[in-house]
C-alpha positions as a Markdown table, in Angstrom:
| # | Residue | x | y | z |
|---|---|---|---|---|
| 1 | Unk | 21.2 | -8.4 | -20.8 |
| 2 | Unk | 19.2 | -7.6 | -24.3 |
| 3 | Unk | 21.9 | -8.0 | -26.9 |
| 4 | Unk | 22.3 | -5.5 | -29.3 |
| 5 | Unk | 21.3 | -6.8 | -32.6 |
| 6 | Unk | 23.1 | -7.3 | -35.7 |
| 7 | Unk | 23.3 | -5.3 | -38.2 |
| 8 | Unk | 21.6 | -7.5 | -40.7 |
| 9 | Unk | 18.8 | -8.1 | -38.3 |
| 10 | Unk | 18.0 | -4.8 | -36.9 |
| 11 | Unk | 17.3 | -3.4 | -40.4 |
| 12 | Unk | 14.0 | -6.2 | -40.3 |
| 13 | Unk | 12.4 | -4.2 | -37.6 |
| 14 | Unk | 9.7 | -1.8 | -38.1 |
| 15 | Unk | 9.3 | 0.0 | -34.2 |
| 16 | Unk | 5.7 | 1.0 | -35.5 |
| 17 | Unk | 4.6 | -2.3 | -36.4 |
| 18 | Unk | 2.2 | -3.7 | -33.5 |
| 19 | Unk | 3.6 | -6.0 | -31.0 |
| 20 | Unk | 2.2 | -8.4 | -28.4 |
| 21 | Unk | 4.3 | -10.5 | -25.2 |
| 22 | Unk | 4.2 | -13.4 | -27.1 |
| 23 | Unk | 6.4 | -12.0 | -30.0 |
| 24 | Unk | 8.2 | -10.5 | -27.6 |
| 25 | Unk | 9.3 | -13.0 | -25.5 |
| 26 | Unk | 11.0 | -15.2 | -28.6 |
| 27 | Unk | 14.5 | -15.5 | -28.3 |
| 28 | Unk | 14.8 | -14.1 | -31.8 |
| 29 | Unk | 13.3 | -11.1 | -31.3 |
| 30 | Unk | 16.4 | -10.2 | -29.3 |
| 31 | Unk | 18.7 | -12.2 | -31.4 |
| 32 | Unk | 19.6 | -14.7 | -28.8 |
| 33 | Unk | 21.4 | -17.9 | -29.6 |
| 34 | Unk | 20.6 | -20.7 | -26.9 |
| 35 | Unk | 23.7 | -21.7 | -26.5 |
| 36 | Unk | 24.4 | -18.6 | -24.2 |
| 37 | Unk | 21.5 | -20.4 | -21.8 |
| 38 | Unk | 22.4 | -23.4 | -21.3 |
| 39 | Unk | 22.0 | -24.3 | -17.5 |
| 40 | Unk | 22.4 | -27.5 | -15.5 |
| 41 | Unk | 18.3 | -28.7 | -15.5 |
| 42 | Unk | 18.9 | -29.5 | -11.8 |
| 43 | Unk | 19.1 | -25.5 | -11.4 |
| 44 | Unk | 16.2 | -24.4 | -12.7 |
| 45 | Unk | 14.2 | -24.8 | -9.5 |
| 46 | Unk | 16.5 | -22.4 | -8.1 |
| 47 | Unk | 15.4 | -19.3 | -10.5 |
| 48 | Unk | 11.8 | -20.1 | -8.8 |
| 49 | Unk | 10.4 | -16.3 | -8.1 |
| 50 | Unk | 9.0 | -17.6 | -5.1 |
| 51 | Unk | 12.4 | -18.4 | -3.3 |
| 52 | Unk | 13.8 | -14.8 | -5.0 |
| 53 | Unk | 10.6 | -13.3 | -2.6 |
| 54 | Unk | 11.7 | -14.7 | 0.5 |
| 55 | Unk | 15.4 | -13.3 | 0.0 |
| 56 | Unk | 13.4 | -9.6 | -1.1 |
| 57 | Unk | 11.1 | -8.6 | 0.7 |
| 58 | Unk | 9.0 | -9.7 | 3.8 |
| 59 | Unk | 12.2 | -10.5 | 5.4 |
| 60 | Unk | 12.4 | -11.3 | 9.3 |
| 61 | Unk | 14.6 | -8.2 | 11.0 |
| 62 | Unk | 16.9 | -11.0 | 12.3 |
| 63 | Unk | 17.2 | -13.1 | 8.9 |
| 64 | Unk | 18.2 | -9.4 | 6.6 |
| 65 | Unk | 21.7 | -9.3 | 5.7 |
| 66 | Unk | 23.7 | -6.3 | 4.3 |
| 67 | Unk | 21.9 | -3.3 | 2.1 |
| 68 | Unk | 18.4 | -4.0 | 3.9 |
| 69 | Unk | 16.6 | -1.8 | 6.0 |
| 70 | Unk | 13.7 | -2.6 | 8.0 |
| 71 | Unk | 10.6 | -0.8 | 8.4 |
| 72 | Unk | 7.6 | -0.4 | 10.0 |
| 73 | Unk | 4.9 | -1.6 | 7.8 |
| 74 | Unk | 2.1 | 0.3 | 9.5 |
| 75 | Unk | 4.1 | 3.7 | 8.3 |
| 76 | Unk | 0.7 | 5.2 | 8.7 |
| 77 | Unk | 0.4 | 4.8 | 12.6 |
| 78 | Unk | 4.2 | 4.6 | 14.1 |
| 79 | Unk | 2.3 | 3.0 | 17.2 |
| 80 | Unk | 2.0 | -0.2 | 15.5 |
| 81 | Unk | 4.6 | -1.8 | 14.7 |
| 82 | Unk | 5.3 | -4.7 | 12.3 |
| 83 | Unk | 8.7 | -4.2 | 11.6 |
| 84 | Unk | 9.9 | -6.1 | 8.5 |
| 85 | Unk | 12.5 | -6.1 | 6.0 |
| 86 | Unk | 13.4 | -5.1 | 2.3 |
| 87 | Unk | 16.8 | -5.7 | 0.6 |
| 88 | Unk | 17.9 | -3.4 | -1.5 |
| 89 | Unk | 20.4 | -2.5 | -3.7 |
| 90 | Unk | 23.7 | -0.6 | -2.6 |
| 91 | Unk | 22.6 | 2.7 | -4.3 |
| 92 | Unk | 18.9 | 2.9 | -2.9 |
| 93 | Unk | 20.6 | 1.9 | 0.9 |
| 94 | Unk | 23.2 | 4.6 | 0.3 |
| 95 | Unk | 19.9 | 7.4 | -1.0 |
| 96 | Unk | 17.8 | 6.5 | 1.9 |
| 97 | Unk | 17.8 | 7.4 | 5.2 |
| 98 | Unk | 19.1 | 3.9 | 7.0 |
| 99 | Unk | 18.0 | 4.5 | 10.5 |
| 100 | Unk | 14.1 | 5.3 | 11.1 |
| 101 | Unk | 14.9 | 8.0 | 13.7 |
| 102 | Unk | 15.8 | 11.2 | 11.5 |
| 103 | Unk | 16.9 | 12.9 | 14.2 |
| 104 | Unk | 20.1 | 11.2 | 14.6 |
| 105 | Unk | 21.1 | 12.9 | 10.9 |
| 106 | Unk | 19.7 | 16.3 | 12.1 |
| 107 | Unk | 21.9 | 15.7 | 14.7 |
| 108 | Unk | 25.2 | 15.1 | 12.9 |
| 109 | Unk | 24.5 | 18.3 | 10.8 |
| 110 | Unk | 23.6 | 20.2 | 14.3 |
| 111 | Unk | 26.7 | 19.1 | 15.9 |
| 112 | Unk | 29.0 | 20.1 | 12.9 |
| 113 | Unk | 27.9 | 23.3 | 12.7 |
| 114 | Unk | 27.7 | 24.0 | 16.7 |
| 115 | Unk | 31.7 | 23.1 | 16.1 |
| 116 | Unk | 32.1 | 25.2 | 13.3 |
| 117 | Unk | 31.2 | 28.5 | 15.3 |
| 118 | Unk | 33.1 | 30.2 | 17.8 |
| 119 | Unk | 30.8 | 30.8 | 21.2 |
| 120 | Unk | 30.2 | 34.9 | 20.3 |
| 121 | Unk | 27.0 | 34.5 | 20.3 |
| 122 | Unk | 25.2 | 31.2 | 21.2 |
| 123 | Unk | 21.9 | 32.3 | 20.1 |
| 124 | Unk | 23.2 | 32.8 | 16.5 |
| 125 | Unk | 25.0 | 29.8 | 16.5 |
| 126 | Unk | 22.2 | 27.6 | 18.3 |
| 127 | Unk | 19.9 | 28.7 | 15.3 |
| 128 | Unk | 22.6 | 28.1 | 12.7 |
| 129 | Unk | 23.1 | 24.6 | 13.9 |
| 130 | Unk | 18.7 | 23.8 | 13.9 |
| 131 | Unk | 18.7 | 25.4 | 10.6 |
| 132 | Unk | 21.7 | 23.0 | 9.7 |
| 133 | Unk | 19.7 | 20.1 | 11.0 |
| 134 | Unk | 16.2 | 21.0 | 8.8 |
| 135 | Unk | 18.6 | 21.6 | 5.9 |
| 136 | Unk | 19.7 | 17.8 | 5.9 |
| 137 | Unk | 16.4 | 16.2 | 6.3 |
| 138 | Unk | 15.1 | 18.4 | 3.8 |
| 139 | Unk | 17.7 | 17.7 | 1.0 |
| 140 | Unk | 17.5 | 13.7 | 2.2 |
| 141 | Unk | 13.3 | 14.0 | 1.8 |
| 142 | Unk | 14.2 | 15.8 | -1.6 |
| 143 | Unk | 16.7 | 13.1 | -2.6 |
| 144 | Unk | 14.4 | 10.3 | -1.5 |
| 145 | Unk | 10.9 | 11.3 | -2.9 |
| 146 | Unk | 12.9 | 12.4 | -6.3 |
| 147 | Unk | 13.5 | 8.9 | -6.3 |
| 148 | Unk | 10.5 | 7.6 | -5.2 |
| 149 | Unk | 8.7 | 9.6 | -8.1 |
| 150 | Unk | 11.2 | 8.9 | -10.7 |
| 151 | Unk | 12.2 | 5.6 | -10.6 |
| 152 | Unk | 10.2 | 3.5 | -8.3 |
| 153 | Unk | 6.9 | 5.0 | -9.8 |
| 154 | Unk | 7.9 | 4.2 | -13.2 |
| 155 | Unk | 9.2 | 0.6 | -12.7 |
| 156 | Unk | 5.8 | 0.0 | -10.8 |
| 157 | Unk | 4.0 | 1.4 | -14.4 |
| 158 | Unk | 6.3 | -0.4 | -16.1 |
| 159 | Unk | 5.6 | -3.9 | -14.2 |
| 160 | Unk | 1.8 | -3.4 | -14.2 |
| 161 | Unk | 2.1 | -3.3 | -18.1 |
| 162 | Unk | 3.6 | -6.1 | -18.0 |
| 163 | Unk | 1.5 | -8.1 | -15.8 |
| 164 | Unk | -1.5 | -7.0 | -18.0 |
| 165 | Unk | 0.2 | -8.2 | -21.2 |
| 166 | Unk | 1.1 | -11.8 | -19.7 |
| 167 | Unk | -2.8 | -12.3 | -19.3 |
| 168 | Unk | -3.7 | -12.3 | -22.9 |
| 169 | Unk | 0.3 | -12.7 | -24.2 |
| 170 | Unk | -0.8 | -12.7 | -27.8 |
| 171 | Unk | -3.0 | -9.4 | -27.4 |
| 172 | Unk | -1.7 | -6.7 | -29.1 |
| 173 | Unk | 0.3 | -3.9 | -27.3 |
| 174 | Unk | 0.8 | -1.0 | -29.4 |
| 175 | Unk | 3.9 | 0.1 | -31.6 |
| 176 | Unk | 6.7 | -2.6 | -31.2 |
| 177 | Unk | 9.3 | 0.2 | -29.9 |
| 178 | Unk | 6.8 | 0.9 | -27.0 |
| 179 | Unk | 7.3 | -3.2 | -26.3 |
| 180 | Unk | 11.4 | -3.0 | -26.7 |
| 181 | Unk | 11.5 | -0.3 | -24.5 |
| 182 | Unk | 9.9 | -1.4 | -21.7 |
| 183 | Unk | 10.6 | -4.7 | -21.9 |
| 184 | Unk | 14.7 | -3.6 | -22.4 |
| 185 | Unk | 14.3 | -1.9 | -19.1 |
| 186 | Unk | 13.2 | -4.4 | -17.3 |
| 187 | Unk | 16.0 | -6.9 | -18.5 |
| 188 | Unk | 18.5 | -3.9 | -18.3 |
| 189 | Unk | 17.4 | -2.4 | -15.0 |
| 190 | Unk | 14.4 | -3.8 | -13.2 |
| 191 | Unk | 15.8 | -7.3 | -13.2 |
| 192 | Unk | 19.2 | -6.5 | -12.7 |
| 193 | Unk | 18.5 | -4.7 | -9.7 |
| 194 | Unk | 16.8 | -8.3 | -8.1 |
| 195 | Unk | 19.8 | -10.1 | -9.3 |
| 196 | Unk | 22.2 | -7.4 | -7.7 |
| 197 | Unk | 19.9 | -7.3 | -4.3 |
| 198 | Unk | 20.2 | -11.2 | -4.3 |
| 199 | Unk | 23.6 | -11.4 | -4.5 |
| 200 | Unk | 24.0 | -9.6 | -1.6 |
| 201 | Unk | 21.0 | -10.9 | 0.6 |
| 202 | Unk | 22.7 | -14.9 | 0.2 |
| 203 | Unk | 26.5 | -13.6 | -0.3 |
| 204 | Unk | 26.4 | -15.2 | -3.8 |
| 205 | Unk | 29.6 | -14.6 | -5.9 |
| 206 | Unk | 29.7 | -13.1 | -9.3 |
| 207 | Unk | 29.8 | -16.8 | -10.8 |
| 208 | Unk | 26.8 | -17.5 | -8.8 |
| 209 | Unk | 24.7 | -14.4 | -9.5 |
| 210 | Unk | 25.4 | -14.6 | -13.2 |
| 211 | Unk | 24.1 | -18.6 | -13.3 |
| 212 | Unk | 21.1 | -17.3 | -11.4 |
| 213 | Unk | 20.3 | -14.8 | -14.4 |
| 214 | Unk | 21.2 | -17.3 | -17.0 |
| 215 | Unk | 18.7 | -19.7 | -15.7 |
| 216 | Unk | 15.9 | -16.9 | -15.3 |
| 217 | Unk | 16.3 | -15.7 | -19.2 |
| 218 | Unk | 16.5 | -19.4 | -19.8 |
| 219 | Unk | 13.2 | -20.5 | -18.2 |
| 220 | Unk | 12.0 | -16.7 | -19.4 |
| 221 | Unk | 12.7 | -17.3 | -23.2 |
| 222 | Unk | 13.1 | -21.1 | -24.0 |
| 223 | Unk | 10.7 | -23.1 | -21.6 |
| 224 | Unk | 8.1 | -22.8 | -24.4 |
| 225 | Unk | 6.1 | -25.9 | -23.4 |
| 226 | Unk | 2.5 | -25.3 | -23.2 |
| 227 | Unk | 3.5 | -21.5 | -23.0 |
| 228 | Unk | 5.4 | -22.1 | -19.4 |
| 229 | Unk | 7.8 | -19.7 | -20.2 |
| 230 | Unk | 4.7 | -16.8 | -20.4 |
| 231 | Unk | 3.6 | -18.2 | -17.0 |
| 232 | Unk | 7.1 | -17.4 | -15.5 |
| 233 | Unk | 7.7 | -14.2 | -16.9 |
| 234 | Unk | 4.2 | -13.7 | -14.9 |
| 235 | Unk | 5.4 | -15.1 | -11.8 |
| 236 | Unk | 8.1 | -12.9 | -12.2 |
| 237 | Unk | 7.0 | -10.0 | -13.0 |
| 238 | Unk | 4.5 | -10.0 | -9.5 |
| 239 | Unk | 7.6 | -11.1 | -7.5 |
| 240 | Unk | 9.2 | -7.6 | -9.1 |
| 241 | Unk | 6.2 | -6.0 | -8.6 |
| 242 | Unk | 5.4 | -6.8 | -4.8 |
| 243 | Unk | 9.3 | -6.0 | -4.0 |
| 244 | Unk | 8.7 | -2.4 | -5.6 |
| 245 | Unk | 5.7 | -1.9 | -3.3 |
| 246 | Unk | 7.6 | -2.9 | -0.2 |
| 247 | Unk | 10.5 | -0.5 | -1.4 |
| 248 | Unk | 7.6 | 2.4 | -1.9 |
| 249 | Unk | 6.3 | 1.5 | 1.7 |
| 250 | Unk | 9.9 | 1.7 | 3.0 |
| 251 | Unk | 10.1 | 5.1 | 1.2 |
| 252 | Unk | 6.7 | 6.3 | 2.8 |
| 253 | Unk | 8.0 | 5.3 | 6.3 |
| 254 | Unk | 10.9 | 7.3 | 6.4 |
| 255 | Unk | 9.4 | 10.4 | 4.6 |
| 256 | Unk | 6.8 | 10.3 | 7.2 |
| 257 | Unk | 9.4 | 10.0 | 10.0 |
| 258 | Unk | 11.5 | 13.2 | 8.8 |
| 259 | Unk | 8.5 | 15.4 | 8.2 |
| 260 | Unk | 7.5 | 14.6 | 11.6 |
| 261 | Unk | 10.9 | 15.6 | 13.0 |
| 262 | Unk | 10.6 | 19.0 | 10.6 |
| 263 | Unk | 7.7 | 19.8 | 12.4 |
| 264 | Unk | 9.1 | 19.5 | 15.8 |
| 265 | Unk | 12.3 | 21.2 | 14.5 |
| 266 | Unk | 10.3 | 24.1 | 13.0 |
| 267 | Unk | 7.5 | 24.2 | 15.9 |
């Protein structure tokens, strides 16, 4: 979504000069021409953060559609459960484990081994297939918690910065390429990863995801109006923020759930 800029204007900026939200958040800065966001006004209610929140996270089981996974938010103490829902995006449903009983993937792995061996000797082989079983959770704790600490950690940095610089938008920030990065990755990944969950949590077609993120970089950049476009990007930005958390808890649930089945697998 941020636009390369043109030649002519990309040799006007000076990444160490210092920056601040509210420079950052002009349409120029990014070389934007507002005739790209021009929405129907009747559809600006719809890019409300608050109605994007009820179709992320804190989802009733029975209202989640595809790419969600519920959870139980008390990962802490699997006794209590108050199971709720995240949406996610296709790639994060295909990393983590989808089911919050482990041992149905130690399972598959046991079983494919078992009928990999020929019955010589079913000691061997009954040790094969439980090491084939702890091999699989391992590699899917790896794979998850790689993500957890690389992605999901940083957007979470990433969001709290830019929470802090929406309460004093004029403040500065530091070097102006520390405020183009972080900002880029929120237009380039962060929010494109809400838009892409959306689409699929109220079946939206391309048309209709791509109005959606037209009308939030509309109401993001141009509703300048007693700085109401600062006071969205806010809203925003703690929408993001509270679906990462919910993500990290979902992440903590099932990580919790495999190590207990590696300890009854290696007890």
């Amino acid at each position: 979504m941020s636009e390369k800029l043109s030649r002519e204007s990309s040799t006007e900026i000076n990444l160490n000069a210092p920056n601040s939200l509210s420079r950052a958040l002009k349409p120029e800065y990014w070389a934007f021409e507002e005739s790209s966001f021009e929405v129907d006004p009747s559809n600006l209610e719809y890019a409300d953060p608050q109605r994007y929140a009820s179709n992320l996270y804190d989802i009733e089981p029975n209202q989640a559609k595809k790419f969600s996974l519920t959870y139980n938010r008390d990962h802490i103490d699997p006794r209590q459960q108050k199971l709720i829902s995240v949406a996610l995006v296709p790639s994060e449903y295909n990393l983590l484990l989808r089911s919050n009983n482990p041992r149905s993937l130690a399972s598959v792995a046991m079983s494919r081994t078992i009928a990999s061996k020929p019955i010589i000797d079913l000691g061997r082989r009954t040790e094969e297939a439980k090491r084939s079983g702890i091999y699989a959770l391992e590699n899917k704790l790896e794979a998850m918690t790689n993500y957890q600490e690389t992605t999901i950690d940083r957007d979470i940095k990433i969001s709290n910065r830019m929470l802090e610089a929406s309460k004093y938008p004029g403040l500065s920030r530091g070097k102006e390429m520390n405020m183009r990065t972080d900002l880029s990755w929120v237009m380039d990944h962060m929010l494109e990863n809400m838009f892409d969950a959306l689409k699929n949590q109220k079946d939206w077609s391309e048309e209709q995801m791509n109005l959606a993120r037209k009308t939030t970089y509309r109401r993001m950049f141009y509703e300048r109006d007693s700085n109401r476009h600062i006071g969205y990007f806010k809203e925003l930005m703690s929408v993001n923020r509270s679906w990462l958390l919910r993500k990290n808890a979902l992440i903590n649930d099932r990580s919790s759930s495999i190590r207990r089945e590696l300890d009854n697998l290696n007890g």
